[in-house]
TORDRENBA-153988 format. One line per field, with one value per residue (C-alpha): residue number from 1; z, y, x negated; residue in three letters. Coordinates in steps of 0.1 Angstrom, whole numbers, plus 2048, in hexadecimal, padded with zeros to 3 digits. Last residue first. Layout:
BEGIN
num <- NUM	... .
up <- Z	... .
north <- Y	... .
east <- X	... .
residu <- Ala	... .
% end
This chain:
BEGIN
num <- 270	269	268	267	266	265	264	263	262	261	260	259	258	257	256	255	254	253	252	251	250	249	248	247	246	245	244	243	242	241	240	239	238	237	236	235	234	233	232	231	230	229	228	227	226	225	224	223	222	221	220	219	218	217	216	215	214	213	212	211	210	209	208	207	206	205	204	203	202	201	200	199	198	197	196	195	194	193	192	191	190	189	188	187	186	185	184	183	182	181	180	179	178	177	176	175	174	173	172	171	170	169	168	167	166	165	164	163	162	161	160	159	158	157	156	155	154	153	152	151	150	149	148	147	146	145	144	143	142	141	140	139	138	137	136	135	134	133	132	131	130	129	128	127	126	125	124	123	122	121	120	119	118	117	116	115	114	113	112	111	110	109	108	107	106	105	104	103	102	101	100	99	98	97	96	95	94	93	92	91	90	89	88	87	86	85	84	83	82	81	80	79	78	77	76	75	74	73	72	71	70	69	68	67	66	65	64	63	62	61	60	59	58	57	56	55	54	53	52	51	50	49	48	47	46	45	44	43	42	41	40	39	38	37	36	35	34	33	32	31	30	29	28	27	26	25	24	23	22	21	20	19	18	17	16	15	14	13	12	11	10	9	8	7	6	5	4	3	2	1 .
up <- 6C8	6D2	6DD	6BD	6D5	6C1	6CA	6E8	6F1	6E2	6C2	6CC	6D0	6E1	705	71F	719	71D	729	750	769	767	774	76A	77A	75B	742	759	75F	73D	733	74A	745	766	75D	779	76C	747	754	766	745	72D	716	6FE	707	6F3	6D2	6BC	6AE	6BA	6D7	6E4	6E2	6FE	6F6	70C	70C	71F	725	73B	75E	74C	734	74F	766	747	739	71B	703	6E0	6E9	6CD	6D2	6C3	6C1	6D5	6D9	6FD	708	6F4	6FC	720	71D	70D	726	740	737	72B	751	761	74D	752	775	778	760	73C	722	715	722	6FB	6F1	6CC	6D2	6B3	6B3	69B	698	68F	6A8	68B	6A5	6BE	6B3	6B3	6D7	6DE	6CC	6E0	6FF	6F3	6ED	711	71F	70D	718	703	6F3	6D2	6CB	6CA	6E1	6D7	6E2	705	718	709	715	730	71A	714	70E	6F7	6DF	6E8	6DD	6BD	6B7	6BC	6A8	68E	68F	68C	66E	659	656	632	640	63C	63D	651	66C	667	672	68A	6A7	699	695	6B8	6C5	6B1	68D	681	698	686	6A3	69F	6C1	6C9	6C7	6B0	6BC	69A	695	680	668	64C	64B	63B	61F	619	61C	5FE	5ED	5ED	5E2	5E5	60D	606	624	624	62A	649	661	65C	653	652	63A	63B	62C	62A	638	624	635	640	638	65A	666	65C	670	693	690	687	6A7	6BB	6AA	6C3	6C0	6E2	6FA	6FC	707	6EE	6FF	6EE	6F6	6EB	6D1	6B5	6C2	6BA	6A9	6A9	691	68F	678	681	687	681	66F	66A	64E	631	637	644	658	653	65C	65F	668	66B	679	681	687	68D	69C	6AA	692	69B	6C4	6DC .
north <- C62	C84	C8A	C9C	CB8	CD1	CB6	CB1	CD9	CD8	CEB	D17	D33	D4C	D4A	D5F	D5C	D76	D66	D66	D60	D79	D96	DB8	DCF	DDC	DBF	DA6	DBC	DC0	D9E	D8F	DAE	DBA	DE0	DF8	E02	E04	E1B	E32	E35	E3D	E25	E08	DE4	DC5	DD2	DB7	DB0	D88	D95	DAC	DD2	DE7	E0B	E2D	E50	E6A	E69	E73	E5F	E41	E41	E41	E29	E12	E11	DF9	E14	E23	E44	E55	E80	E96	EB8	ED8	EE5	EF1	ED0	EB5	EC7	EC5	EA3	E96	EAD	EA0	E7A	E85	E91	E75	E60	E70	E6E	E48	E43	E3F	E23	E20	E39	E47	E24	E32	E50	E63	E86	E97	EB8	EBE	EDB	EDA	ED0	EB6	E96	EA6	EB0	E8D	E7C	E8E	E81	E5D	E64	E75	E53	E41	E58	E6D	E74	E5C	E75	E94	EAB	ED0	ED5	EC1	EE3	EE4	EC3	ECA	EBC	EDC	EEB	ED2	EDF	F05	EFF	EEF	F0E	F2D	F1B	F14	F3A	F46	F30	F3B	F2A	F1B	EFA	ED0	EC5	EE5	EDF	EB9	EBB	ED4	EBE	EA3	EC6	EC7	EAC	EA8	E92	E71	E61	E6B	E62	E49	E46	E20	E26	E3E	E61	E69	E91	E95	EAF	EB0	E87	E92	EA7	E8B	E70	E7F	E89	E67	E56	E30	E2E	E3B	E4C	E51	E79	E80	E8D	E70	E51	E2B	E18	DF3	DD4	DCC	DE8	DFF	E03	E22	E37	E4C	E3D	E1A	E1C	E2A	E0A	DF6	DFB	DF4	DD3	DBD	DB0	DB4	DBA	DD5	DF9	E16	E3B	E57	E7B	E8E	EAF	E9E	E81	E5B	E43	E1F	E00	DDC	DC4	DAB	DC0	DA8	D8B	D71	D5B	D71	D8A	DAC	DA9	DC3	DC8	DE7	DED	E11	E21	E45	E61	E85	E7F	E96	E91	E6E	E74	E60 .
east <- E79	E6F	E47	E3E	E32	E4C	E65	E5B	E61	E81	E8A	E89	E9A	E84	E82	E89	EB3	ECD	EEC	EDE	EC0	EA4	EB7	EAB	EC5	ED2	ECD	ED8	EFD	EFF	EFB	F16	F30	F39	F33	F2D	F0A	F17	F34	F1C	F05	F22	F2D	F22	F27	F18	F11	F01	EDD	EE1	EC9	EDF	EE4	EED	EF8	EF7	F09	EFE	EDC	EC7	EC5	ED7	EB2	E9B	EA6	EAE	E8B	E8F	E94	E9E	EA8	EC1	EC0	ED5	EC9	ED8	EB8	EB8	ECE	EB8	E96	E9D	EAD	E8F	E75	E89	E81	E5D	E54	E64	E50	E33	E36	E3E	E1C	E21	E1F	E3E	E5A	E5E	E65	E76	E82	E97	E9D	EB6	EB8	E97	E84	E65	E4C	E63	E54	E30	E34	E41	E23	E10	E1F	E1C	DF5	DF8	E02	DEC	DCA	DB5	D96	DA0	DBB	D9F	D9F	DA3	DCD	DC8	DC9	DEC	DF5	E11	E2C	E3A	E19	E14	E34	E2A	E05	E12	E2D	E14	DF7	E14	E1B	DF7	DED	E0A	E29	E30	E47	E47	E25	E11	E2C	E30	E07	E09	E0C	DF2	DD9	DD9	DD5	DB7	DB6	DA2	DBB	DD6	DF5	E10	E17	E1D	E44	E49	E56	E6B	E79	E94	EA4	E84	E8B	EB0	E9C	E7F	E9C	EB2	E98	E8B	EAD	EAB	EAE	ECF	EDA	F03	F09	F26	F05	EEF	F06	EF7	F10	F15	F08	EE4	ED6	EBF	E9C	E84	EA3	E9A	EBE	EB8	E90	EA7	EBE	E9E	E8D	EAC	EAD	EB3	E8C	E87	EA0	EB9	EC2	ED0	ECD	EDD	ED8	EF5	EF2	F0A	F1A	F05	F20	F16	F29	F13	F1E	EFD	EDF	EBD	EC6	EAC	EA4	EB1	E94	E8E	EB3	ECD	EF5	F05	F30	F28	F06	F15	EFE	F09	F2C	F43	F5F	F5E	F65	F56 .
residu <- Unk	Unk	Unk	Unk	Unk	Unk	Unk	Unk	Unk	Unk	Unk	Unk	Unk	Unk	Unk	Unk	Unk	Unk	Unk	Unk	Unk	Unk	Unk	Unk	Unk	Unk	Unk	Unk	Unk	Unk	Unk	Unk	Unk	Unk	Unk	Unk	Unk	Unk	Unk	Unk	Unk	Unk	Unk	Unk	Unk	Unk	Unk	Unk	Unk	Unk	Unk	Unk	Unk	Unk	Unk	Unk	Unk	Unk	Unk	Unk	Unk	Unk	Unk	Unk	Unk	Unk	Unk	Unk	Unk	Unk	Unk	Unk	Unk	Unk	Unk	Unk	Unk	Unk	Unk	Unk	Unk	Unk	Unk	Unk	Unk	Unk	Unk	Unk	Unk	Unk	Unk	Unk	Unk	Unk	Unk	Unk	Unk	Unk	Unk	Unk	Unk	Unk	Unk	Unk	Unk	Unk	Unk	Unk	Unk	Unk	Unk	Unk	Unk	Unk	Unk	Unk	Unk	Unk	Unk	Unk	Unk	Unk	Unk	Unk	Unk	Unk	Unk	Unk	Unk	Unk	Unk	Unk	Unk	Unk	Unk	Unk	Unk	Unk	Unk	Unk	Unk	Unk	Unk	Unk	Unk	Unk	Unk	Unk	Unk	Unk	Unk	Unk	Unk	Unk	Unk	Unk	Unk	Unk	Unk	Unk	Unk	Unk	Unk	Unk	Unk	Unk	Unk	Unk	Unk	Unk	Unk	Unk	Unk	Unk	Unk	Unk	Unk	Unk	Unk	Unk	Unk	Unk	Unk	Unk	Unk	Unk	Unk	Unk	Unk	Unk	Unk	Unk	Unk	Unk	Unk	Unk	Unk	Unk	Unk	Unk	Unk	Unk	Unk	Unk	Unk	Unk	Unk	Unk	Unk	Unk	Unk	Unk	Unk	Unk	Unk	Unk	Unk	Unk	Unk	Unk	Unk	Unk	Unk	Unk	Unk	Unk	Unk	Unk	Unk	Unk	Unk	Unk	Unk	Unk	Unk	Unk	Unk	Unk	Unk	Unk	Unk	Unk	Unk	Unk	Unk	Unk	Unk	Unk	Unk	Unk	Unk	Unk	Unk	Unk	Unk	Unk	Unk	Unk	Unk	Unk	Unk	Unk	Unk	Unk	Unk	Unk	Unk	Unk	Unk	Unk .
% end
C-alpha cells in the first residue's frame, strides 16, 4: 500500500481509558484514499476505538492519528468540527433521535451542517432511503420500526452530506441474510460511485472479504496480527488468523477473559 495514497494513517498509537488496561498497544494502519477497508477482531480489540481516535472522540496516548496528512488534536474544536464535516459515522447501535421520524434523522446533518432549502434536502433524504429501500418508510417514526431498518437508517443518514470519509462501525449487526447483502453492495456501491474511503469495523468476515479490498485482524492484546488483502488473509497459516476466519473454537485466541483460578475466586485454594 502505497504512503502517498493514503487518507488515514494511525502511526505508531497507543491508548487505553485508564492506566489499568491498555487498549491499542503501538499500533501503525494506513487506509488508501477511495478503498473500502475492513478491520476484523474480537471483542474489546479495539476496533471501536481505532474509528473514535480518528473522529477526535479521544487523543491517543502516544502516537499520531493522521486524517488526510493534518495530525487530529482532539483539543482543537475547529479543527474536529471542520474534519467531522468530511465523514460520515454509522454507529454501532444506531444512534437514531427517537423523538424524530425517519425522515427528519436523515436530514438532520443536512439542516446541521449546510443552508439548502427545504426542497433540496427533501430531494437528498428521500434519495439517501430510497437507496436503502426505505423511502416509503420516510413518515414513520423510529420507534415504528424494525432493527434492521433502524441500522438502515442509520446508513442513509451516514451517507447524507456524501463525506469522504465513511466509517462503519458493525454495520452487518442486526440484519437479516438479505439485508445484509443489500447493505454490503450498497457500501461498496457508495464507496466506488463516490470515490470515499471507507473503514468497516466488523466481525462478519463473509461480508467484509466479499467487498473490501484491503483487510486487518486485530488481537486481543490490541495488536496487528496480519493485514492484507482478503484472498491472502484466507490462505494465511498464521494460528490466529486461520481461527478467526473460519471460526474455530479451539486455538491462540482464548473464550474466556483473563482471569485468577476458579478456586481461588471460590476461596477454595490453600
Amino acid at each position: 500500500m502505497s504512503p502517498d495514497n493514503t487518507f488515514i494513517e494511525i502511526d505508531h498509537v497507543t491508548f487505553g481509558y485508564d492506566a489499568s488496561r491498555t487498549i491499542l498497544n503501538d499500533v501503525s494502519l494506513r487506509f488508501p484514499r477511495g478503498k473500502v477497508t475492513a478491520i476484523l477482531g474480537g471483542s474489546g480489540c479495539g476496533k471501536t476505538t481505532l474509528l473514535r481516535l480518528i473522529g477526535g472522540v479521544h487523543a491517543p496516548t502516544s502516537g499520531r492519528v493522521l486524517f488526510d496528512g493534518e495530525l487530529v488534536d482532539s483539543r482543537d474544536k475547529a479543527q474536529l468540527y471542520r474534519l467531522r464535516r468530511r465523514l460520515g459515522m454509522l454507529f454501532q447501535f444506531g444512534a437514531l433521535f427517537t423523538d424524530l421520524t425517519v425522515f427528519e434523522n436523515v436530514a438532520f446533518p443536512l439542516r446541521e451542517h449546510t443552508d439548502m432549502s427545504d426542497e433540496m434536502i427533501r430531494d437528498i433524504v428521500l434519495m439517501k432511503l430510497n437507496a436503502v429501500g426505505l423511502r416509503g418508510a420516510a413518515k414513520l417514526r423510529i420507534s415504528e420500526v424494525s432493527g434492521g431498518m433502524a441500522r438502515r437508517i442509520a446508513l442513509a443518514r451516514a451517507v447524507a452530506l456524501d463525506p469522504e470519509l465513511i466509517m462503519y462501525d458493525e454495520p452487518f449487526a442486526g440484519l437479516d441474510p438479505i439485508s445484509m447483502g443489500v447493505a454490503a453492495n450498497l457500501i461498496r456501491k457508495l464507496n466506488d460511485t463516490t470515490g470515499a474511503t471507507s473503514l468497516m469495523v466488523s466481525h462478519d468476515v463473509l461480508e467484509c472479504f466479499a467487498i473490501a479490498d484491503y483487510a486487518y485482524l486485530m488481537s486481543s492484546q490490541g495488536q496487528v496480527v496480519a493485514h492484507g488483502k482478503p484472498e491472502d488473509l484466507r490462505e494465511s497459516d498464521h494460528p490466529e488468523v486461520r481461527q478467526f476466519i473460519k471460526g474455530e473454537p479451539d486455538g491462540p485466541v482464548r473464550f474466556h477473559y483473563p482471569a485468577v483460578p476458579f478456586e481461588e475466586d471460590l476461596g477454595l485454594s490453600a
